[in-house]
C-alpha positions as a Markdown table, in Angstrom:
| # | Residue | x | y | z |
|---|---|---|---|---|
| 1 | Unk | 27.8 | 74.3 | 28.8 |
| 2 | Unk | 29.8 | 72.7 | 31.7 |
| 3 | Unk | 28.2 | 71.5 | 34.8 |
| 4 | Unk | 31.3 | 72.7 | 36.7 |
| 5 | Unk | 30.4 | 76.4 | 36.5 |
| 6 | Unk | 28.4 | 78.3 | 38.6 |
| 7 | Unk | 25.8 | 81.4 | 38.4 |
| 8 | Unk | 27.4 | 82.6 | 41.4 |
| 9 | Unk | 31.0 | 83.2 | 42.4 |
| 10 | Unk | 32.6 | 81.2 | 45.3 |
| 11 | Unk | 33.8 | 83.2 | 48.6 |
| 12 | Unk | 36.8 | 83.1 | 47.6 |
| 13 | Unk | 36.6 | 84.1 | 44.4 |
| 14 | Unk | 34.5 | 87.6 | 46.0 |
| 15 | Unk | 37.6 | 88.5 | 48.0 |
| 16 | Unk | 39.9 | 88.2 | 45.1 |
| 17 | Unk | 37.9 | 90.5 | 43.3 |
| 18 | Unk | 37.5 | 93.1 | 45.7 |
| 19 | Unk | 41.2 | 93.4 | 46.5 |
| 20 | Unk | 43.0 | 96.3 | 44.7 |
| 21 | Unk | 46.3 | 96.1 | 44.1 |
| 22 | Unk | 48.3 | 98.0 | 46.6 |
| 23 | Unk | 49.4 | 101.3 | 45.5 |
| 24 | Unk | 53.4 | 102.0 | 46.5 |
| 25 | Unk | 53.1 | 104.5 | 49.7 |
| 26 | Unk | 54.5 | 107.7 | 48.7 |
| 27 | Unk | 53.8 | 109.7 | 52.3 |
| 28 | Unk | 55.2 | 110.6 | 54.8 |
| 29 | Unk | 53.8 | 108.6 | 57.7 |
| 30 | Unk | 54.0 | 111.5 | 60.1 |
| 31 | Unk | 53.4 | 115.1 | 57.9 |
| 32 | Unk | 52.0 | 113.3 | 55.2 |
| 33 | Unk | 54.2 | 115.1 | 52.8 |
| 34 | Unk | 55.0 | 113.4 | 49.8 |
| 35 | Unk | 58.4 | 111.5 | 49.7 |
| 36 | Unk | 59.1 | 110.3 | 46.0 |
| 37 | Unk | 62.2 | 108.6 | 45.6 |
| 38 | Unk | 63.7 | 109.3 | 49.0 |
| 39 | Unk | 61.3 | 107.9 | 51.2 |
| 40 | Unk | 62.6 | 105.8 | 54.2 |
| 41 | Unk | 60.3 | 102.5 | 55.1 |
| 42 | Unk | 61.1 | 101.9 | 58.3 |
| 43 | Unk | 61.0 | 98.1 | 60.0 |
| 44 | Unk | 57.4 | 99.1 | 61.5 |
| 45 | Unk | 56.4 | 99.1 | 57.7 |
| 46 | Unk | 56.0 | 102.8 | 57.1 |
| 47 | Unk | 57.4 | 105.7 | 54.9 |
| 48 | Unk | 58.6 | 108.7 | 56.2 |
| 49 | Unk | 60.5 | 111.6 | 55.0 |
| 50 | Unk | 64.4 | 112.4 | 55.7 |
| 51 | Unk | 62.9 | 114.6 | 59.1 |
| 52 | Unk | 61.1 | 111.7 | 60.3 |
| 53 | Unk | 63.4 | 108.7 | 59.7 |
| 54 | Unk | 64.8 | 107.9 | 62.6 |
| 55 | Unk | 62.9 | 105.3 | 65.1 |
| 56 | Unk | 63.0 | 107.5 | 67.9 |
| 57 | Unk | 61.3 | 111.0 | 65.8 |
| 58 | Unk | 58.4 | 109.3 | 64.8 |
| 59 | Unk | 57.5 | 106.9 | 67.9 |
| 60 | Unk | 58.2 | 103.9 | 66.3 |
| 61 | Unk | 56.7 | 100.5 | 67.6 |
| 62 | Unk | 58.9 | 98.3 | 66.2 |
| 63 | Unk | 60.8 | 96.4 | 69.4 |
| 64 | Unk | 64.6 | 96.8 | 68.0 |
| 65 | Unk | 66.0 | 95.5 | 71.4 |
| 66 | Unk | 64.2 | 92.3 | 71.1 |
| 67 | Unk | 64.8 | 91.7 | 67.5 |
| 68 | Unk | 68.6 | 92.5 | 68.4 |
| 69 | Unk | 68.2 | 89.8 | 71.3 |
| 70 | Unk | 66.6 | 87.1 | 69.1 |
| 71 | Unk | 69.3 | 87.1 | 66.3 |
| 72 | Unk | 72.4 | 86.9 | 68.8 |
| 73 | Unk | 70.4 | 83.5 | 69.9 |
| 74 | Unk | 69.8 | 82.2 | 66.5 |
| 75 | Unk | 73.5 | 82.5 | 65.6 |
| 76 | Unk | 75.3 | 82.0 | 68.3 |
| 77 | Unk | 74.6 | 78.7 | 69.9 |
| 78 | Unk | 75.0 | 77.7 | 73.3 |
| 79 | Unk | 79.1 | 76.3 | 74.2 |
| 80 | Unk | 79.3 | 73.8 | 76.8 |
| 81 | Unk | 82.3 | 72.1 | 78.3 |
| 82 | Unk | 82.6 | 68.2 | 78.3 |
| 83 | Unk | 82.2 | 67.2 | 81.9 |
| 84 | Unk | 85.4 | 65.7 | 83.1 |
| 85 | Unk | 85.4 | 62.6 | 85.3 |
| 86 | Unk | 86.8 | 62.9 | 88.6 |
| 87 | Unk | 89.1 | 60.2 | 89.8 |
């Protein structure tokens, strides 16, 4: 018998324990028809079927403009001139 043990479980050990492991979504989003191997996950995290794939069918919230925006930034960086000295 260990001192280290305890009758009851620690916080975090509760959430652990309560958390199922997530089942693979296999649902349409939208009709909720089911999708098997042809679902579509779109960047807003769902699945939805071949009739609902596209961003602008299904309402999506996922902000394609800015994403577009912030990954022209990242890889191309600023280009500025050397200043030249006037004489």
């Amino acid at each position: 018998a260990s001192v280290s043990e305890n009758a009851e479980p620690t916080p975090e050990e509760q959430d652990k324990s309560l958390d199922k492991p997530k089942q693979k979504k296999n649902r349409c989003f939208m009709c909720r028809k089911k999708v098997g191997l042809t679902g579509f996950e779109c960047r807003c995290g769902n699945v939805y079927c071949g009739m609902h794939r596209y961003s602008d069918v299904h309402s999506c919230s996922y902000n394609y403009k800015a994403d577009a925006a912030e990954k022209i930034r990242k890889e191309n960086p600023v280009v500025v001139g050397e200043k030249i000295q006037k004489i």
